[in-house]
C-alpha positions as MATLAB code, in Angstrom:
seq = 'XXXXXXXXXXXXXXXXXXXXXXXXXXXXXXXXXXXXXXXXXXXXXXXXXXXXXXXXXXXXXXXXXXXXXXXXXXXXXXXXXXXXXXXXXXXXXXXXXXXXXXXXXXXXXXXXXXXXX';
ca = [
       0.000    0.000    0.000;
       1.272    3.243   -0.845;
       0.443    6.602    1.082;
      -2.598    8.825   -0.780;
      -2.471   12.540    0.491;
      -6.141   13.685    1.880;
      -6.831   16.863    1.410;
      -7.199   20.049    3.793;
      -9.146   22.528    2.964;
      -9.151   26.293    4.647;
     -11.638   28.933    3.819;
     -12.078   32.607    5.188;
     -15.910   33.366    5.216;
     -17.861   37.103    4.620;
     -21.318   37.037    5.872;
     -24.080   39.049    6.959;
     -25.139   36.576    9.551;
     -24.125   37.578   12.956;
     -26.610   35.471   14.676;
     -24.967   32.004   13.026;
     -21.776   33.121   14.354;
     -22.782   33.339   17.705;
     -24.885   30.309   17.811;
     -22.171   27.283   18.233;
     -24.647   24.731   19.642;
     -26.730   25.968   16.087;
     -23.733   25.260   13.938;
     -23.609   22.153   15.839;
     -26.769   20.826   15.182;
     -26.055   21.517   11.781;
     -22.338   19.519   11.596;
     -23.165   16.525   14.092;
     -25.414   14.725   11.589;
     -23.090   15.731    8.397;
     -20.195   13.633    9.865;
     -21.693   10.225    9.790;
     -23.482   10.961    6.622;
     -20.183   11.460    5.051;
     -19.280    8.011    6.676;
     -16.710   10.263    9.098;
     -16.066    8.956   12.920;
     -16.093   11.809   15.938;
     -13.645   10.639   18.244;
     -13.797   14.293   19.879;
     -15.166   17.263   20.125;
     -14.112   20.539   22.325;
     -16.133   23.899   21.753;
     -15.946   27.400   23.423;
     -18.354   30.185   23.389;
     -17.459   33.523   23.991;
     -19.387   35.431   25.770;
     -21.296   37.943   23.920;
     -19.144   36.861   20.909;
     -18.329   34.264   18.734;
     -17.204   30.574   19.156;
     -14.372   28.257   18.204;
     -15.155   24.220   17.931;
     -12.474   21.458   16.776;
     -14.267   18.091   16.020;
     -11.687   15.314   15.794;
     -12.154   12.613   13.592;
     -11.173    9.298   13.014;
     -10.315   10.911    9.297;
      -8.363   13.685   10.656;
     -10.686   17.146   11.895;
     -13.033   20.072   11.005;
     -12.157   23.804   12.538;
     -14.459   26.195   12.600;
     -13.671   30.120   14.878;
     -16.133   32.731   14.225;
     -15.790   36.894   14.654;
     -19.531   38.090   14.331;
     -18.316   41.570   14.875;
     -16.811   41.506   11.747;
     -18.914   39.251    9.925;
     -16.046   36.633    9.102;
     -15.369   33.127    9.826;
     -12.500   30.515    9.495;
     -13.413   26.969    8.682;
     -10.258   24.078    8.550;
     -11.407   20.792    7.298;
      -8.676   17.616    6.322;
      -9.403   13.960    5.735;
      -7.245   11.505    5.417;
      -7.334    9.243    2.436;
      -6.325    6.046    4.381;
      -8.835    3.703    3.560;
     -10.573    5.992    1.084;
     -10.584    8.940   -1.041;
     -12.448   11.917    1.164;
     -11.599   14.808   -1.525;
     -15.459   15.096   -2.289;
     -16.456   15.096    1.208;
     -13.769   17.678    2.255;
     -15.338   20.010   -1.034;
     -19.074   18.521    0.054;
     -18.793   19.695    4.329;
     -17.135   22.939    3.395;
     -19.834   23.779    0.330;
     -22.668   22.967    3.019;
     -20.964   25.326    5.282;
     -20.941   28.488    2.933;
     -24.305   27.499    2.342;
     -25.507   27.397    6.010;
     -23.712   30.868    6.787;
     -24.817   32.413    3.287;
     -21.315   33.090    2.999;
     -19.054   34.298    0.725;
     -15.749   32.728    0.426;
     -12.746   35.465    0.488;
      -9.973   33.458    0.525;
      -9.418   29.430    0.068;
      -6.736   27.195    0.107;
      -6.310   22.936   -0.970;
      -3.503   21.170    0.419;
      -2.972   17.665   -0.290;
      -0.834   15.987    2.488;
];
């Protein structure tokens, strides 16, 4: 077996939605059921809300992790999302969680980045 690089995926958000990004346990109603519908294992999950402000969550996964820290008082959001391609090709469902992620924010992507590694 030879080593296949997954792919990591980081996005900078714009979007009018303030409320999403101070709602974590929102966005994480949204993600939770996502992960195993992509066939992706939580191992672990740690989230902080700050008060009056935004949130940051890191969901680890069997597959690697998904990032997500949000500024509502500037509108703006970082998401980090890499899978491993061990025992199968996760490019789609990198492209996939992130796509459902702009959607869910009404975002606008203003800046993006692939790595394969």
């Amino acid at each position: 077996m030879t080593y296949q690089p997954g792919l990591h995926r980081l996005l900078s958000l714009n979007t009018p939605r303030e409320d999403l990004l101070r709602d974590m346990n929102a966005w994480l109603t949204f993600i939770r059921p996502l992960l195993p519908a992509n066939g992706l294992q939580v191992v672990g999950e740690a989230a902080h809300q700050f008060e009056g402000a935004g949130f940051t969550v890191a969901i680890c996964l069997a597959e690697s992790h998904i990032c997500i820290h949000t500024w509502p008082e500037f509108g703006f959001l970082t998401l980090d999302i890499y899978l491993c391609n061990y025992s199968n090709r996760n490019e789609e469902k990198v492209r996939a969680l992130s796509n459902q992620n702009v959607v869910y924010f009404g975002a606008e992507i203003t800046q993006q980045q692939e790595l394969f590694r």
